[in-house]
C-alpha positions as CSV (number, residue, x, y, z in Angstrom):
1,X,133.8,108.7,134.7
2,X,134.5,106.2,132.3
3,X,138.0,107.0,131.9
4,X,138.3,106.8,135.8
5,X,137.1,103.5,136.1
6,X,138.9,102.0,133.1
7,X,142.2,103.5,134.5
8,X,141.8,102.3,138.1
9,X,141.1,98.4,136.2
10,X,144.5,98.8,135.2
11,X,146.2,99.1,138.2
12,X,147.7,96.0,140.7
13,X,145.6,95.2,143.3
14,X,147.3,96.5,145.6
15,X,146.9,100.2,144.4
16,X,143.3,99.0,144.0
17,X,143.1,98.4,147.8
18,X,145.2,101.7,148.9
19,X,142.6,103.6,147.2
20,X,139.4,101.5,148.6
21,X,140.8,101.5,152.1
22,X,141.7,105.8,151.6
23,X,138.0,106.0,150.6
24,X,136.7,104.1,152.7
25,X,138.1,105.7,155.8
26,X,137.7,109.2,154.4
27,X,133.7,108.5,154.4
28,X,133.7,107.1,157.4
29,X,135.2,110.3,159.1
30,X,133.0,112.4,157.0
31,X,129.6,110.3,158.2
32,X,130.9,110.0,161.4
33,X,131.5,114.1,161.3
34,X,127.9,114.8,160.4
35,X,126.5,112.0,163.6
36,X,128.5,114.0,165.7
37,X,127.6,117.8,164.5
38,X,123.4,116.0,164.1
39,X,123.6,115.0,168.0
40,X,125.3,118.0,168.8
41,X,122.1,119.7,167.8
42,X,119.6,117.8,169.1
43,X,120.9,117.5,172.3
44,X,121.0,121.2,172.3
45,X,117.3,121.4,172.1
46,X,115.3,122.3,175.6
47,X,113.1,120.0,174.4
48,X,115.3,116.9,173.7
49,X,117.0,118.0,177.2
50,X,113.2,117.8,179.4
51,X,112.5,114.7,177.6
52,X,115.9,113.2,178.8
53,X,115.6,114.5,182.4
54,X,111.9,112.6,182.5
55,X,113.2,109.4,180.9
56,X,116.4,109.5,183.9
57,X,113.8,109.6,186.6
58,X,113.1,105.7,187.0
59,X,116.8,106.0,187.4
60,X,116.5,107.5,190.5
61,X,114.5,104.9,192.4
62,X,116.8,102.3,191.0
63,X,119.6,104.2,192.6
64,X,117.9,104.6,195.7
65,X,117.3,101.0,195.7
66,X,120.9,99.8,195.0
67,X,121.8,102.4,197.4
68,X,119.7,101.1,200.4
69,X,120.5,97.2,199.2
70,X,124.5,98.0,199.8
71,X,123.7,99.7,203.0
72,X,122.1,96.4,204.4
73,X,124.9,94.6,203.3
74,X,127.7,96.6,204.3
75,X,125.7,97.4,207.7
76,X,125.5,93.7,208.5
77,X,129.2,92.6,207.6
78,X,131.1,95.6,208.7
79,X,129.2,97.0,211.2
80,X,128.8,99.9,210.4
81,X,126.6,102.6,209.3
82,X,127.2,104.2,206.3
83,X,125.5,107.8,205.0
84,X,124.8,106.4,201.3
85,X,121.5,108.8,201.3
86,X,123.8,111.9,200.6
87,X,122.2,113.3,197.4
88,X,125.9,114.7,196.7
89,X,128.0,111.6,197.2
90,X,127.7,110.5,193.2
91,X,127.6,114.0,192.0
């Protein structure tokens, strides 16, 4: 290891910085590999899955409430009525 280290001293800097950059990226992609193939996982997990479906729920009445807030507003300028309540229009 020694050796390793005395040898890369005695290069230019820019050598230097090709090989910090090279390493650099090349741990990057393998940390950002193992995040990737980790979530992959837990995601898969029923339940990780139930746990998100429960947490989306308030979601829902926020929809709904957006939802309704655009129909008033649209209603009122353009006169007319819009069927925003469709369960399948943002599917």
């Amino acid at each position: 290891m020694k050796k390793i280290i005395h040898h890369l001293r005695r290069q230019p800097e820019e050598i230097r910085r090709h090989i910090l950059h090279s390493l650099t990226i090349f741990f990057g992609i393998v940390l950002i590999s193992l995040w990737v193939y980790s979530l992959g996982t837990n995601f898969s997990d029923p339940k990780t899955q139930a746990k998100i479906s429960d947490e989306l729920s308030p979601l829902s009445a926020l929809k709904g409430n957006l939802l309704g807030g655009y129909q008033s507003i649209s209603g009122s300028t353009q006169g007319e009525d819009l069927n925003l309540e469709d369960p399948n229009l943002f599917e």
